[in-house]
DOTI-692676 format. One record per residue (C-alpha): residue number from 1; residue in three letters; x, y, z. Coordinates in steps of 0.5 Angstrom, whole numbers, always signed. Layout:
<recs>
<rec><pos>NUM</pos><code>ALA</code><x>X</x><y>Y</y><z>Z</z></rec>
...
</recs>
This chain:
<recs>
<rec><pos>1</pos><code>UNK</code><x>-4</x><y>+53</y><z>+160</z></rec>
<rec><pos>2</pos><code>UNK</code><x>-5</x><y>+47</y><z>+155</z></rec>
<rec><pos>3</pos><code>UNK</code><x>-11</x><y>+42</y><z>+156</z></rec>
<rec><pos>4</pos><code>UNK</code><x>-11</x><y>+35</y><z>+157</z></rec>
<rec><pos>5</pos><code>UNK</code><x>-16</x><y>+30</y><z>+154</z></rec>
<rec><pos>6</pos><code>UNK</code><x>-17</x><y>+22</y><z>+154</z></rec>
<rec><pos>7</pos><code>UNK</code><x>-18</x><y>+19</y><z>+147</z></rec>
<rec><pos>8</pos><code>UNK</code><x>-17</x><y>+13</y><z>+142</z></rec>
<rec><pos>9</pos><code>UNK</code><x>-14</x><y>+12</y><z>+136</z></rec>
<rec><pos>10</pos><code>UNK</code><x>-19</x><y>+6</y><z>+133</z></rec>
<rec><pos>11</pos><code>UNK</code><x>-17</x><y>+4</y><z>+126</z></rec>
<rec><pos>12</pos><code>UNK</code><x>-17</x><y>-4</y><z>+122</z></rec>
<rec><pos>13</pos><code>UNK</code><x>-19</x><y>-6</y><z>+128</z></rec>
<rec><pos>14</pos><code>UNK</code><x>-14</x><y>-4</y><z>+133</z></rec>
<rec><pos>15</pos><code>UNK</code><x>-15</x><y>+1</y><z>+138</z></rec>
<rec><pos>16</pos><code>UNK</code><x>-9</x><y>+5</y><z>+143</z></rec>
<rec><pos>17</pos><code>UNK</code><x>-11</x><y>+10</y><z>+149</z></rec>
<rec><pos>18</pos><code>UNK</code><x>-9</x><y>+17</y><z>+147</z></rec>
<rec><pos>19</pos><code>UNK</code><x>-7</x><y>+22</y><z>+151</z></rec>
<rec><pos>20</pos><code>UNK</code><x>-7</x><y>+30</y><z>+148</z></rec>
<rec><pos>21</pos><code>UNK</code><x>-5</x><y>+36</y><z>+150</z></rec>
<rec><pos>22</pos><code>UNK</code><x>-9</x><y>+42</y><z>+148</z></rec>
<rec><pos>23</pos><code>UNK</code><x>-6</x><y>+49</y><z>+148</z></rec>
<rec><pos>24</pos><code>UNK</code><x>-10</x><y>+54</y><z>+144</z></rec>
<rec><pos>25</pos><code>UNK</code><x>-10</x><y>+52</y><z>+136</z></rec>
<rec><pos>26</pos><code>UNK</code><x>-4</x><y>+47</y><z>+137</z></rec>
<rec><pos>27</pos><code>UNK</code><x>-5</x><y>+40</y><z>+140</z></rec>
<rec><pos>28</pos><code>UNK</code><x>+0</x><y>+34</y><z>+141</z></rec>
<rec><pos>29</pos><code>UNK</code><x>-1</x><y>+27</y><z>+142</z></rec>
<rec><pos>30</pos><code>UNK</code><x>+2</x><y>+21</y><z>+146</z></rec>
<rec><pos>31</pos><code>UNK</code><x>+1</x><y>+14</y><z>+145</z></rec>
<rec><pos>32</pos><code>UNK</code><x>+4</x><y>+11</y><z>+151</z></rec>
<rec><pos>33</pos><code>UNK</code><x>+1</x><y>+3</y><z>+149</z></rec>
<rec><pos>34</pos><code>UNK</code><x>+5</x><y>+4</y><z>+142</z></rec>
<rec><pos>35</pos><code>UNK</code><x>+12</x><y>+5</y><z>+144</z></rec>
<rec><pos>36</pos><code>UNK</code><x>+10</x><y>+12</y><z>+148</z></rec>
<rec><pos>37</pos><code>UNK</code><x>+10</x><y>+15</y><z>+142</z></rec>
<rec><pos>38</pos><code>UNK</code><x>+8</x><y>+22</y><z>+140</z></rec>
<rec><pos>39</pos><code>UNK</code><x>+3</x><y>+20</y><z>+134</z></rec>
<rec><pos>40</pos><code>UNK</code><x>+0</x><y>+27</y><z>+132</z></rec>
<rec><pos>41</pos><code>UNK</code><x>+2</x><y>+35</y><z>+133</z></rec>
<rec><pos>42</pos><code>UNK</code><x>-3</x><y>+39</y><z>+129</z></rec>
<rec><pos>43</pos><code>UNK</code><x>-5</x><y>+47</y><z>+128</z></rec>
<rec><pos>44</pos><code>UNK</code><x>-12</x><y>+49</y><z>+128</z></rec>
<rec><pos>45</pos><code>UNK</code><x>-14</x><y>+41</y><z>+126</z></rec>
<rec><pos>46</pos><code>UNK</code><x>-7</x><y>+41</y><z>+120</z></rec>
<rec><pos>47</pos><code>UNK</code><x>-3</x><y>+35</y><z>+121</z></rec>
<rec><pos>48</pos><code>UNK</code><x>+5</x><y>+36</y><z>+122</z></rec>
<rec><pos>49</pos><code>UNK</code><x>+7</x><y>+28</y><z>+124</z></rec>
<rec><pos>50</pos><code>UNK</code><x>+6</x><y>+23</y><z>+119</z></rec>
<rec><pos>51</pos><code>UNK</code><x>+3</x><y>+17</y><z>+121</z></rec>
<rec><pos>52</pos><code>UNK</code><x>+3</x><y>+11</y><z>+117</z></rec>
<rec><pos>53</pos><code>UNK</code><x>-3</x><y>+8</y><z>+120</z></rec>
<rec><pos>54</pos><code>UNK</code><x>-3</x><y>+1</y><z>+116</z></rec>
<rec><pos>55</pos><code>UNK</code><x>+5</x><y>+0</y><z>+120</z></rec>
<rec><pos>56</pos><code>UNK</code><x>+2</x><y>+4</y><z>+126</z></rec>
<rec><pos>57</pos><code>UNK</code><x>-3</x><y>-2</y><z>+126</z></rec>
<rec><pos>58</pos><code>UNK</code><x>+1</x><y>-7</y><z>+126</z></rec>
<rec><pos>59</pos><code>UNK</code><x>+6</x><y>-10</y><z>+131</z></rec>
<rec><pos>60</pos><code>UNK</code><x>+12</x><y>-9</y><z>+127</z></rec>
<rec><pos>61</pos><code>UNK</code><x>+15</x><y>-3</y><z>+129</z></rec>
<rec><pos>62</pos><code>UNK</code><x>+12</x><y>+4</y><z>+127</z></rec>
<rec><pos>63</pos><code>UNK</code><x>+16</x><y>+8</y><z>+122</z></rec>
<rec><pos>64</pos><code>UNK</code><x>+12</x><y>+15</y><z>+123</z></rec>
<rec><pos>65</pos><code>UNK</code><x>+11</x><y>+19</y><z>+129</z></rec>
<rec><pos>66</pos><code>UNK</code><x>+16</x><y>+21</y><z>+133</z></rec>
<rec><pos>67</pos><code>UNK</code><x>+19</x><y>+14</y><z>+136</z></rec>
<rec><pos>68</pos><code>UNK</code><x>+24</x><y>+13</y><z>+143</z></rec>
<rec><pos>69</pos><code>UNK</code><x>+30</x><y>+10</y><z>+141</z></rec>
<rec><pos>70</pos><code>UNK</code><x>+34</x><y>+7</y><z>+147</z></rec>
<rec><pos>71</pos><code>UNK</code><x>+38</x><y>+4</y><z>+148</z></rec>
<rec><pos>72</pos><code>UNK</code><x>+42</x><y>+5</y><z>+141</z></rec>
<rec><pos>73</pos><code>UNK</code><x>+39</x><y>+10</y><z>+135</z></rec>
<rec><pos>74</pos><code>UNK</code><x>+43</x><y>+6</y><z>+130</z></rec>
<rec><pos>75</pos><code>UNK</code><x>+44</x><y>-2</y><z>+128</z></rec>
<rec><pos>76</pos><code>UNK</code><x>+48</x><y>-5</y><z>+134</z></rec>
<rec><pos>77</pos><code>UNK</code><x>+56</x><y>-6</y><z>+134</z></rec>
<rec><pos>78</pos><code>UNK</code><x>+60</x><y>-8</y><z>+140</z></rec>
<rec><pos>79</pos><code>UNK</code><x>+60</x><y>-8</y><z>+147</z></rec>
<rec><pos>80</pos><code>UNK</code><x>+52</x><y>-8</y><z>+151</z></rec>
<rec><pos>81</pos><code>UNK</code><x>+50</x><y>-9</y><z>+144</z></rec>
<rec><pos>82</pos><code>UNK</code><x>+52</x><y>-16</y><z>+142</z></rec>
<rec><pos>83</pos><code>UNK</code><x>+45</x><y>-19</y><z>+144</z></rec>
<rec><pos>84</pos><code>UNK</code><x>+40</x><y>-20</y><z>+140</z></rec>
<rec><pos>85</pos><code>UNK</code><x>+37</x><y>-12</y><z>+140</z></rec>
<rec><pos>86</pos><code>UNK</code><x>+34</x><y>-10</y><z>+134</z></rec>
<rec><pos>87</pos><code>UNK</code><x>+36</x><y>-3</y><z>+130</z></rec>
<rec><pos>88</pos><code>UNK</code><x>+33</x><y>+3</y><z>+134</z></rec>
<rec><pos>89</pos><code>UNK</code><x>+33</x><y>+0</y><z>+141</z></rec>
<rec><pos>90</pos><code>UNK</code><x>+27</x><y>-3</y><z>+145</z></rec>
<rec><pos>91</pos><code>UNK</code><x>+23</x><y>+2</y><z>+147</z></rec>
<rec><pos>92</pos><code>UNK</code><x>+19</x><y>+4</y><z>+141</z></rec>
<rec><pos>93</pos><code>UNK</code><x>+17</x><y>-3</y><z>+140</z></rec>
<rec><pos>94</pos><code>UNK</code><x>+14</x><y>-3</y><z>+148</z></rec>
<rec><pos>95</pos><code>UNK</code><x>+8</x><y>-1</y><z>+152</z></rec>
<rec><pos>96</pos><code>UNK</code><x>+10</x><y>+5</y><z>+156</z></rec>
<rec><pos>97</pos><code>UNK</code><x>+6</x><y>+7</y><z>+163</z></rec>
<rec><pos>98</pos><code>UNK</code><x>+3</x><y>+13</y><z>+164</z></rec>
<rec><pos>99</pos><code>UNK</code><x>+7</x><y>+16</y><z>+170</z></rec>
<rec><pos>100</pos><code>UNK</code><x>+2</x><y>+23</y><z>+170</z></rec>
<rec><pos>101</pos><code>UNK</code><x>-3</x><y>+26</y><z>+165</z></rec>
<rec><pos>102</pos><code>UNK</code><x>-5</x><y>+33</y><z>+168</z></rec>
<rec><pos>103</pos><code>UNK</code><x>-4</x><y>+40</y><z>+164</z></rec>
<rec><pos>104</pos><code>UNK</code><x>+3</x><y>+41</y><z>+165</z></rec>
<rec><pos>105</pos><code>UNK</code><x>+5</x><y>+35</y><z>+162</z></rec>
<rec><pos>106</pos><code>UNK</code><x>+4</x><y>+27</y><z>+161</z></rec>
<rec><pos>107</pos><code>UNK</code><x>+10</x><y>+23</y><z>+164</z></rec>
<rec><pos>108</pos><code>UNK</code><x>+11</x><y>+16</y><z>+161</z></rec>
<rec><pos>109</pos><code>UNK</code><x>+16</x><y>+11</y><z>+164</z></rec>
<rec><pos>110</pos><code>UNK</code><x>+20</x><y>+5</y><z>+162</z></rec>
<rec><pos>111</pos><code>UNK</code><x>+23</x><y>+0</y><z>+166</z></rec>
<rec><pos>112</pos><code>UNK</code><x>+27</x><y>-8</y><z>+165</z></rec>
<rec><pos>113</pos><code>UNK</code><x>+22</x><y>-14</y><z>+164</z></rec>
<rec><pos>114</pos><code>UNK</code><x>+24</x><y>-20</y><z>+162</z></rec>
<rec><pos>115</pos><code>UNK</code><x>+24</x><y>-19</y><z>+154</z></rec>
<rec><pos>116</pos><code>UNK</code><x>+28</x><y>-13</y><z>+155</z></rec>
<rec><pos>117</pos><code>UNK</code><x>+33</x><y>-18</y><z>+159</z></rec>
<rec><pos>118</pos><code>UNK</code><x>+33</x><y>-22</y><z>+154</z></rec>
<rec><pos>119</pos><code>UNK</code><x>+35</x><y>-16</y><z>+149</z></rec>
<rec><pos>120</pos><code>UNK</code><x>+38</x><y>-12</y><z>+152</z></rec>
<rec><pos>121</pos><code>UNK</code><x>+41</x><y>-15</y><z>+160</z></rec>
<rec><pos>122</pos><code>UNK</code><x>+41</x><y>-8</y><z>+163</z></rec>
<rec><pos>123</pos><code>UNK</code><x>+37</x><y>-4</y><z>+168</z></rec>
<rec><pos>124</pos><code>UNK</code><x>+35</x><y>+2</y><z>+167</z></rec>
<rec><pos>125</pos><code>UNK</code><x>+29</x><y>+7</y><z>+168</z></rec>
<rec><pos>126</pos><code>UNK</code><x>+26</x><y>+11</y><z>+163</z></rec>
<rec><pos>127</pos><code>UNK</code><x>+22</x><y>+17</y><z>+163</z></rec>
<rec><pos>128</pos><code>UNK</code><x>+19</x><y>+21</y><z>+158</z></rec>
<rec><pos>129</pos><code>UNK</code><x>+16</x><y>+29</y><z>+159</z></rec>
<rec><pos>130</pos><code>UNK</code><x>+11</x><y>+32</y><z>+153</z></rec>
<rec><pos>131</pos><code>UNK</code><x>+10</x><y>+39</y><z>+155</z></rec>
<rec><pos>132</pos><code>UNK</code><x>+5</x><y>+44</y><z>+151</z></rec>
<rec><pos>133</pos><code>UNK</code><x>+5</x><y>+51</y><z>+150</z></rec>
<rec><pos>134</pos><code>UNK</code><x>+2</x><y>+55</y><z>+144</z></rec>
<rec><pos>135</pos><code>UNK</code><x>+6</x><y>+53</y><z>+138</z></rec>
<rec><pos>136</pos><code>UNK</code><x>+12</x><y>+49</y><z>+143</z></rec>
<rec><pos>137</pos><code>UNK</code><x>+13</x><y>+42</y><z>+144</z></rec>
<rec><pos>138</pos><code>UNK</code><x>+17</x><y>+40</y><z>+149</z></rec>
<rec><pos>139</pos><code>UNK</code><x>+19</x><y>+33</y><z>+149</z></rec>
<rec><pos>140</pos><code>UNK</code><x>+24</x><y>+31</y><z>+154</z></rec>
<rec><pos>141</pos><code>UNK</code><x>+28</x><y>+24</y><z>+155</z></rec>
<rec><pos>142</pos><code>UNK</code><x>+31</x><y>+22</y><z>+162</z></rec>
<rec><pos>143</pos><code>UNK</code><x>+35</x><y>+15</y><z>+162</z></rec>
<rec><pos>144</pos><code>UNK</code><x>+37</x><y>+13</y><z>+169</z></rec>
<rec><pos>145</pos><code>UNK</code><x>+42</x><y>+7</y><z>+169</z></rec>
<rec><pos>146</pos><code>UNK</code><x>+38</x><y>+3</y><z>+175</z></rec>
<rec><pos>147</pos><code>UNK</code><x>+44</x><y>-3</y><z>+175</z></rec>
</recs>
């Protein structure tokens, strides 16, 4: 059974809660502030996820870690995407809710505001599951359309 820890990633003078599960030599953490993402997976301390801190830092978009892209993966073309929504979506440019943090699992939700409506007219429900155990990752994305 994987363990949970509470930390902070604290860089250039930015700072972001992280959540990681821990599950013998292998560990995987979560960003919920920064789009949800997972930001690290590591085996007995080694790096798989690239993580570009200065883009990470910054309030564009980070390109690294591994991202939610919602409601489209690709530019925009017809149809719910004729607003003004940007390549990739909207959800790894938001702070997601932490739904649940325990040993099982950390759950990370994403529900409309008012820039979401703006971009993107819609409702909808996401909710992001990240598992651990041993070497496996498990990243699971349930898209509720709530409209």
């Amino acid at each position: 059974m994987a363990k949970l820890t509470e930390g902070v990633y604290e860089k250039y003078g930015v700072s972001y809660k992280t959540l990681t599960l821990t599950d013998g030599d292998y560990a995987l953490t979560v960003t919920p502030e920064k789009g949800g993402m997972a930001t690290s997976f590591t085996k007995a301390g080694e790096e798989y996820l690239w993580l570009r801190d200065k883009n990470f830092e910054s309030t564009d978009r980070p390109r690294c870690g591994v991202p939610i892209l919602f409601p489209n993966c690709g530019k925009p073309d017809g149809g719910a995407a004729d607003h003004p929504i940007e390549v990739h979506g909207l959800a790894d440019l938001l702070p997601w809710q932490v739904k649940s943090a325990t040993e099982d699992a950390i759950e990370l939700s994403l529900t409309p505001n008012g820039l979401t409506k703006f971009v993107y007219p819609f409702d909808f429900a996401l909710t992001m599951r990240y598992t651990l155990a041993g070497s496996k990752a498990g990243l699971a994305l349930t898209v509720k359309n709530t409209g």
